[in-house]
C-alpha positions as CSV (number, residue, x, y, z in Angstrom):
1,X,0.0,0.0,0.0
2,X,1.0,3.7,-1.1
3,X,1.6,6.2,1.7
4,X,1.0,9.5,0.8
5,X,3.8,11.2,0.5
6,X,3.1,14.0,3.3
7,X,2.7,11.0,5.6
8,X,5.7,8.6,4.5
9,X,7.7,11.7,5.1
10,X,6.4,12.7,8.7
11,X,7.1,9.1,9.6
12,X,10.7,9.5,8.4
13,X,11.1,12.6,10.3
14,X,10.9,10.6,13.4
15,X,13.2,8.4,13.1
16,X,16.9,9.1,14.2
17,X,19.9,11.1,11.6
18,X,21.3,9.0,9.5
19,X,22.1,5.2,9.4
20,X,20.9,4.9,13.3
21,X,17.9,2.9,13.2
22,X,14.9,3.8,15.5
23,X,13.1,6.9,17.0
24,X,14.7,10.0,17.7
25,X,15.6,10.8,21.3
26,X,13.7,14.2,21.2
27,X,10.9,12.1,19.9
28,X,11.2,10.0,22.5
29,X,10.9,12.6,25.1
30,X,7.9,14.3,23.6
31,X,6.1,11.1,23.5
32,X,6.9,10.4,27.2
33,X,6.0,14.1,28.3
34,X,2.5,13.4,26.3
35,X,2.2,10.3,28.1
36,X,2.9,10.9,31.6
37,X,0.1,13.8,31.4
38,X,-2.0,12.1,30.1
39,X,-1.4,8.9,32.7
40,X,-1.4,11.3,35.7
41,X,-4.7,13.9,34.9
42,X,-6.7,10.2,34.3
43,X,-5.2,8.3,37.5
44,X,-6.4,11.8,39.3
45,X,-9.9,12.0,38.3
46,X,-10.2,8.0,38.9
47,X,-9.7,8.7,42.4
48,X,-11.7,11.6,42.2
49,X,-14.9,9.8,40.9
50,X,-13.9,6.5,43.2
51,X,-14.0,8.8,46.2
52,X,-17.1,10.5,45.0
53,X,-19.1,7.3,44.2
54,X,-17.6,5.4,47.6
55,X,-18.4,8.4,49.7
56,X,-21.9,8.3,48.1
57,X,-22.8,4.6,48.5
58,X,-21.6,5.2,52.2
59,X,-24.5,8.2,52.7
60,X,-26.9,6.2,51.0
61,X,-26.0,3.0,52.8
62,X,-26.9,4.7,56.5
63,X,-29.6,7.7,54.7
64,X,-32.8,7.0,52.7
65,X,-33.1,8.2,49.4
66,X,-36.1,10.4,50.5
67,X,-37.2,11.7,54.1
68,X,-40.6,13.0,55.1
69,X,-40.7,14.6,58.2
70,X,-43.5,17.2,59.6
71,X,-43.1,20.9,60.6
72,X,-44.7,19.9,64.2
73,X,-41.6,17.7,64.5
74,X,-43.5,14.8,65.5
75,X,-46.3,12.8,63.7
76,X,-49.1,10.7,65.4
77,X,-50.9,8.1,63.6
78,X,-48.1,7.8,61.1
79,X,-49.9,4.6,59.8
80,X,-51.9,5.8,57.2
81,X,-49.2,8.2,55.7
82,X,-47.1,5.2,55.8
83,X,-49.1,3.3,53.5
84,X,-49.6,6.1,51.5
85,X,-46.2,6.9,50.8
86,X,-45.3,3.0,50.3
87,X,-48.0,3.9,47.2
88,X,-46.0,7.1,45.8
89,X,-44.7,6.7,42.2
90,X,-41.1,5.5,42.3
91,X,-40.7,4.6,46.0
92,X,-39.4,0.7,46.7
93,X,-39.5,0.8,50.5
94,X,-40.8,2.9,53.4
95,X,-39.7,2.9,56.8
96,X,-40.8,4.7,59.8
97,X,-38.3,6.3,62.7
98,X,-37.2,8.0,65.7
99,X,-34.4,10.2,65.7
100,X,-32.8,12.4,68.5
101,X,-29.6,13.5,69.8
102,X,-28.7,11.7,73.3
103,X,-25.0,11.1,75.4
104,X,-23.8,7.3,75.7
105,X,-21.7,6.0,78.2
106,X,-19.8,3.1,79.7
107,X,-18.0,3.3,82.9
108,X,-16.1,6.6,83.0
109,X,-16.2,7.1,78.7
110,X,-18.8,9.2,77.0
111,X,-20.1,10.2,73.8
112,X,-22.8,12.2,72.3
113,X,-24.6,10.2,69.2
114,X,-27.5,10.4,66.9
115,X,-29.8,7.9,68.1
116,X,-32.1,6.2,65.6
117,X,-35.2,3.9,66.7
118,X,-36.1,2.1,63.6
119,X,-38.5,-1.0,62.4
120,X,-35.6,-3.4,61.2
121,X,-37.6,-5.7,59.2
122,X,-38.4,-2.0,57.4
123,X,-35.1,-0.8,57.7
124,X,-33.5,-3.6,55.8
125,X,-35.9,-2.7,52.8
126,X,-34.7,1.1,52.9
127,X,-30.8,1.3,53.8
128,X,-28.1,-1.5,54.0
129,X,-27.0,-1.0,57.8
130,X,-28.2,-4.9,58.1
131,X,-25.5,-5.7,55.9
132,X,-22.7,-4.2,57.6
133,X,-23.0,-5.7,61.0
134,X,-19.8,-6.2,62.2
135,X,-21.2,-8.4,65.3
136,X,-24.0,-9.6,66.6
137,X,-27.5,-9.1,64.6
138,X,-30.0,-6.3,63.6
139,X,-32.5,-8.6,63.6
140,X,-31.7,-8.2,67.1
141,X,-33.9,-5.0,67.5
142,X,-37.1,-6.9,66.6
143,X,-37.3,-7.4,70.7
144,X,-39.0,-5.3,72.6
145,X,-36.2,-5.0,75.1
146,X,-34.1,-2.2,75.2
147,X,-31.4,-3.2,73.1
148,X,-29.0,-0.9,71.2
149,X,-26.3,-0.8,67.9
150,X,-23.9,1.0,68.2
151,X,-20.8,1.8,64.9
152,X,-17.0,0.2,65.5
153,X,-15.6,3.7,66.3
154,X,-18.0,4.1,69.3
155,X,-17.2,0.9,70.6
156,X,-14.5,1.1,70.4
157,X,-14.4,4.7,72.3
158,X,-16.7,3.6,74.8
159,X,-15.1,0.1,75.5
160,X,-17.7,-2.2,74.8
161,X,-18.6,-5.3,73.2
162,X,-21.7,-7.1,72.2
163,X,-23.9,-8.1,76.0
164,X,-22.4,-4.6,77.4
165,X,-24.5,-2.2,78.8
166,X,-24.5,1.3,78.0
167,X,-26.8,4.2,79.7
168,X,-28.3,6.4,77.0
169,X,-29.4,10.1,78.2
170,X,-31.1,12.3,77.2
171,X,-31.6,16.3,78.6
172,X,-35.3,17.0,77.2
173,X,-36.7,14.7,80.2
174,X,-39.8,15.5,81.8
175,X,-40.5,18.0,84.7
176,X,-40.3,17.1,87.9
177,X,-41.0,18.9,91.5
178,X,-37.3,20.6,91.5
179,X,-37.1,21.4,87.6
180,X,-36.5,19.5,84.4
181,X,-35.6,16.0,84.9
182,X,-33.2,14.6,81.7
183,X,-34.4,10.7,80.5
184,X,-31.7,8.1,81.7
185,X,-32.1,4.3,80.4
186,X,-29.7,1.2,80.3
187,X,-29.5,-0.2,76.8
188,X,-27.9,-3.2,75.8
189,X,-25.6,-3.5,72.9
190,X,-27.0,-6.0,70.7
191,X,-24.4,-5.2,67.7
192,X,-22.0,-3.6,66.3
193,X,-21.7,-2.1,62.6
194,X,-18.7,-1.0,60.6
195,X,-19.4,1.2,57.4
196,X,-15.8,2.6,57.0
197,X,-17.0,6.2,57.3
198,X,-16.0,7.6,60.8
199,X,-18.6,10.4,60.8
200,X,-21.5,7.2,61.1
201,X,-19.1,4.7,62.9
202,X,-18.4,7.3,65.6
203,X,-21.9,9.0,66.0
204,X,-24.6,7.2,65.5
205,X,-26.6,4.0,67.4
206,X,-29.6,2.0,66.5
207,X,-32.5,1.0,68.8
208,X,-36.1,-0.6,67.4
209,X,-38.8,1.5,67.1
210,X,-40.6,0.4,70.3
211,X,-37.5,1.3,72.7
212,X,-37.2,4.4,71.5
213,X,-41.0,5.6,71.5
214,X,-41.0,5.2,75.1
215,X,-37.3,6.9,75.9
216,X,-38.4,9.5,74.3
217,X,-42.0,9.9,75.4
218,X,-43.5,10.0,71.8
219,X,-46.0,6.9,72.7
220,X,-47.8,6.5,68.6
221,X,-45.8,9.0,67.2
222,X,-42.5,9.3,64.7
223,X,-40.0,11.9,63.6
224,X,-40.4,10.4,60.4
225,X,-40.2,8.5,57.1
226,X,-37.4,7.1,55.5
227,X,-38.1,6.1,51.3
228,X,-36.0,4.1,49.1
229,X,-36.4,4.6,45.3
230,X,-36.2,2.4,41.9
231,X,-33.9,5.5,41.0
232,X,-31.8,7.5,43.2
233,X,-31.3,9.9,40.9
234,X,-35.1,10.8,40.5
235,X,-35.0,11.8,44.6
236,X,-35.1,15.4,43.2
237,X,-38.5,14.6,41.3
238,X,-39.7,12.6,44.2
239,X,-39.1,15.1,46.6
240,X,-40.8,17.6,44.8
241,X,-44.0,15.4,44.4
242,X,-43.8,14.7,47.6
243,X,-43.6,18.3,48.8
244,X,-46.8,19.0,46.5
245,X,-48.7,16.3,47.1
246,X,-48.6,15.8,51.1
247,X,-48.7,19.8,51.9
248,X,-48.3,21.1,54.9
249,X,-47.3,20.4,57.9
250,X,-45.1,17.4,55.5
251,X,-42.0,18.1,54.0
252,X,-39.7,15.8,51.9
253,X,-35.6,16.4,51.3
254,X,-33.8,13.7,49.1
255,X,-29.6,12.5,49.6
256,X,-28.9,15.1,46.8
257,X,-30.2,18.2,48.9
258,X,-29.2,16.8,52.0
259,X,-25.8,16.8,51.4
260,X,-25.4,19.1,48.5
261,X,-22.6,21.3,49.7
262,X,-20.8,17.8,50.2
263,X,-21.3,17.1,46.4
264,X,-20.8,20.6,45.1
265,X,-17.1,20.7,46.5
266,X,-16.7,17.2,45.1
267,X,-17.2,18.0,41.9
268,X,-15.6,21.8,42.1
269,X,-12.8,20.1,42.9
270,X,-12.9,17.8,40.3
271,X,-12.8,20.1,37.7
272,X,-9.9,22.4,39.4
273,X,-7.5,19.3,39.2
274,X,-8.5,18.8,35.8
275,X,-7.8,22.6,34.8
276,X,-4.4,22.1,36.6
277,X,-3.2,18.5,35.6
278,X,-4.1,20.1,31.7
279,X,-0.9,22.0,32.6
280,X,1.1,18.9,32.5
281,X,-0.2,17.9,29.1
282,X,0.8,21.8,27.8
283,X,3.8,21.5,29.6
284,X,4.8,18.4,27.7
285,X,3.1,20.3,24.3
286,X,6.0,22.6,24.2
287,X,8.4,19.7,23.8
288,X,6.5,18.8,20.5
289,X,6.9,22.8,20.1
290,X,11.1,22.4,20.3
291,X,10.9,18.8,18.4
292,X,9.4,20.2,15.3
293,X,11.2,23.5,15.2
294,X,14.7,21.9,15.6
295,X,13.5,19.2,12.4
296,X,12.7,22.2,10.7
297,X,16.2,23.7,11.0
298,X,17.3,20.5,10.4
299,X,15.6,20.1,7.4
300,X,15.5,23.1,5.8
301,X,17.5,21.6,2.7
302,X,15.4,18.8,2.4
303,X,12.3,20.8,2.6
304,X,13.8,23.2,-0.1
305,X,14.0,20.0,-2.3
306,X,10.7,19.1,-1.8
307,X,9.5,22.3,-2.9
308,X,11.8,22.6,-6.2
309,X,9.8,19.4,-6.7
310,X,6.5,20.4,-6.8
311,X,5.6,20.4,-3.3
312,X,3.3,23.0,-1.6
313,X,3.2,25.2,1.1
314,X,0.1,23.3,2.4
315,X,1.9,19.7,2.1
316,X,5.2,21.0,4.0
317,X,2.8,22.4,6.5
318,X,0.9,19.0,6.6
319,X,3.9,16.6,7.0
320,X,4.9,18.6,10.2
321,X,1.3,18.8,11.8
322,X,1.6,14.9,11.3
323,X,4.4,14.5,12.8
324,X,3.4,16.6,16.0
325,X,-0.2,15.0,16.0
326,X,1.8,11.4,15.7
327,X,3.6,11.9,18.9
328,X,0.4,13.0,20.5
329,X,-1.3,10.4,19.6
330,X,0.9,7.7,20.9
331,X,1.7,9.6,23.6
332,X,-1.9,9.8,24.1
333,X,-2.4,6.2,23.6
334,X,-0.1,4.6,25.9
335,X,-1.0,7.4,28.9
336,X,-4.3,5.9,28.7
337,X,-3.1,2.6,28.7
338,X,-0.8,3.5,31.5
339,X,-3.1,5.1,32.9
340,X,-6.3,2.3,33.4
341,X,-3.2,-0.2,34.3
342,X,-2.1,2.0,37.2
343,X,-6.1,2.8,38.0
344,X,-7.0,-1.5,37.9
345,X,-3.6,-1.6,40.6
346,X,-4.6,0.9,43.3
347,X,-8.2,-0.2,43.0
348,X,-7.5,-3.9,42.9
349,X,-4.7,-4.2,45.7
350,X,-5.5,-1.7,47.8
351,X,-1.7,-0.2,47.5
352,X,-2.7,3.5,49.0
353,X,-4.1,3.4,52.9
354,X,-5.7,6.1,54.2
355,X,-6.6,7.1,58.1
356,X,-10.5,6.8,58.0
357,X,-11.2,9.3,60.4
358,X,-9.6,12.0,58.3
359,X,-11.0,10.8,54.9
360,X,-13.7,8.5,55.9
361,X,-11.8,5.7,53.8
362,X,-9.8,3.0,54.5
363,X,-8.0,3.1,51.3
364,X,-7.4,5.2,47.5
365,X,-10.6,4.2,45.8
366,X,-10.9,4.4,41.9
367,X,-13.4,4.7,40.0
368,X,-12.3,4.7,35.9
369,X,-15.2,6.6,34.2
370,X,-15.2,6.3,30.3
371,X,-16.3,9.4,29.8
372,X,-13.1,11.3,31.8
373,X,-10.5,8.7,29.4
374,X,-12.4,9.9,26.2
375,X,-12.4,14.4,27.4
376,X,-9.0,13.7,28.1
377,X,-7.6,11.8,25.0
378,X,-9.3,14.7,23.1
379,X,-7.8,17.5,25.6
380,X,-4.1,15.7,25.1
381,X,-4.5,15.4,21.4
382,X,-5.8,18.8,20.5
383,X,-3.3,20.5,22.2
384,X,-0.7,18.3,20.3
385,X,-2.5,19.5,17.5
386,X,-2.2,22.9,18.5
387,X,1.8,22.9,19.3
388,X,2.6,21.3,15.9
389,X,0.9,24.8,13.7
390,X,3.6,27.3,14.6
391,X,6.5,25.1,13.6
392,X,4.5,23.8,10.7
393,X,3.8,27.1,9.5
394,X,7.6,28.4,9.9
395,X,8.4,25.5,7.9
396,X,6.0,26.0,5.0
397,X,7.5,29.4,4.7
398,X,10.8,28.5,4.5
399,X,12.1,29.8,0.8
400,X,13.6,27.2,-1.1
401,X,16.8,29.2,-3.0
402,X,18.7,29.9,0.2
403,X,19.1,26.3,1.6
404,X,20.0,25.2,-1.9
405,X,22.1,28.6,-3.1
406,X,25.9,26.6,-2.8
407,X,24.4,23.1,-3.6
């Protein structure tokens, strides 16, 4: 097969002086500046999207999807909004709580905790805390005792194991003859869960439904709701529905609202590292920059010839902005390659351990999104594109009578 000759020549151009056989070493470089970019801004945003999608699954694994709660702060006779809302377009699950803020203790340790009193055949439908038990049972809470799960952190803070006793207390008690009196009950710790994010391992404790009713006083009444969906990302539709539909005193807030400063600085700082890692791939551009220009000077009698020939100014121009868009392209090409083998290693092995209390993770996650390896094959490429047009453009200007004058 006949190259053309614009291409055969841009090919040749890479290749060492002379009778050395091979690439050049500038070509070399420029392909390994292209690649190394390239391998770096996608390793980057891997982690970026594995932290955002592990952080998420975390949320959603202790939150619901949706949560109805009332402007009264409590609601009585939840049963017939309950089967209501298990009705609502979209909803899965629905599953009634108890929330409040109360101190835990064991011997001389304390902690203040979130805790939740929850129906855990319900629960299991709506959020996977069954699924991380790290001892004992959540099936657990189906007694009507007082019984109590607690996350690894807290347990570990407190100094307790499952068949420990902990005293949960609460200051809005009831009034008594010498002033308010706070709520004081011994639970017992029927479990322990682990869901590798401190801020829920360290600060928050599960009771059933019936437990917490009476600790807190609230006899037939809930806090609220808890709704999983067929599609987590239609909680924004839901919640408007919802907000529509059930009036007031109801209101609904989905995952995204909930925590959408959370997700807002994810993904600022998503794009900021991709605006700055594009510095790498310029950075290596102006190597193509110096690679061209210095075959240019190099070749300015051979580029005369081909011009005596016949050649235009638009071929001389085109067998340079191949050449540069060649060692982009490779460099582009093994940078991804690199880059999705480096990704599959972290993610796979584990090779990056993190302190969870700081970053809620035990370890780098990755997360290779196809869409982030195709924006950035066309970022790397188009700027090699864009560093070959000034030397390509010098050296279609180049006139052809001086390089060939004492020839």
């Amino acid at each position: 097969m006949r190259l053309p000759y614009t291409l055969f020549i841009a090919f040749r151009y890479l290749k060492s002086k002379k009778k050395q056989k091979g690439i050049s070493f500038n070509t070399l470089v420029s392909i390994g500046g292209v690649m190394l970019g390239v391998m770096t801004l996608l390793v980057v945003l891997s982690v970026m999207s594995g932290f955002r999608d592990d952080l998420q699954k975390k949320i959603l694994g202790v939150n619901a999807h949706v949560v109805v709660t009332s402007a009264d702060g409590n609601i009585d006779n939840y049963k017939a909004l309950l089967g209501k809302l298990q009705s609502w377009p979209h909803v899965t699950a629905a599953s009634p709580f108890i929330m409040g803020e109360v101190m835990l203790s064991a011997g001389k340790e304390s902690q203040g905790v979130y805790i939740r009193g929850v129906d855990p055949s319900a629960e299991a439908k709506v959020t996977d805390l069954a699924r991380h038990m790290k001892e004992g049972s959540f099936t657990a809470l189906a007694s009507d005792k007082p019984g109590i799960i607690i996350g690894s952190e807290l347990a570990g803070r407190l100094g307790v194991v499952v068949g420990d006793t902990v005293t949960v207390l609460s200051p809005m008690g009831e009034m008594g003859p010498f002033g308010m009196l706070p709520r004081m009950r011994r639970f017992q710790v029927d479990g322990i869960f682990e869901m590798g994010m401190y801020e829920y391992d360290n600060n928050l404790a599960i009771t059933g439904l019936g437990p917490a009713a009476r600790f807190f006083g609230m006899d037939n009444g809930i806090t609220g709701v808890e709704l999983k969906l067929d599609d987590i990302y239609k909680a924004p539709e839901v919640r408007s529905s919802l907000n529509q539909g059930l009036g007031f005193p109801f209101f609904a807030r989905d995952w995204i609202e909930m925590n959408k400063n959370l997700f807002a600085a994810l993904t600022l700082e998503k794009i900021t590292m991709f605006i700055i890692l594009t510095f790498i791939i310029l950075v290596a551009s102006f190597n193509i920059v110096s690679t061209l220009m210095m075959n240019v000077v190099e070749k300015q009698r051979e580029i005369a010839i081909l011009k005596a020939m016949g050649a235009t100014r638009r071929g001389i121009m085109t067998v340079f902005v191949i050449q540069g868009l060649l060692i982009g392209i490779v460099g582009t090409v093994i940078g991804v390659l690199g880059g999705y083998v480096l990704g599959y290693i972290i993610n796979t092995y584990h090779i990056i351990s993190l302190p969870s209390d700081v970053y809620y993770l035990s370890h780098l996650p990755v997360k290779m999104n196809p869409r982030d390896f195709v924006l950035v094959s066309i970022a790397a490429i188009a700027i090699s594109f864009s560093a070959t047009i000034y030397p390509a453009w010098q050296a279609s200007r180049l006139d052809p009578i001086e390089p060939l004058r004492y020839e």
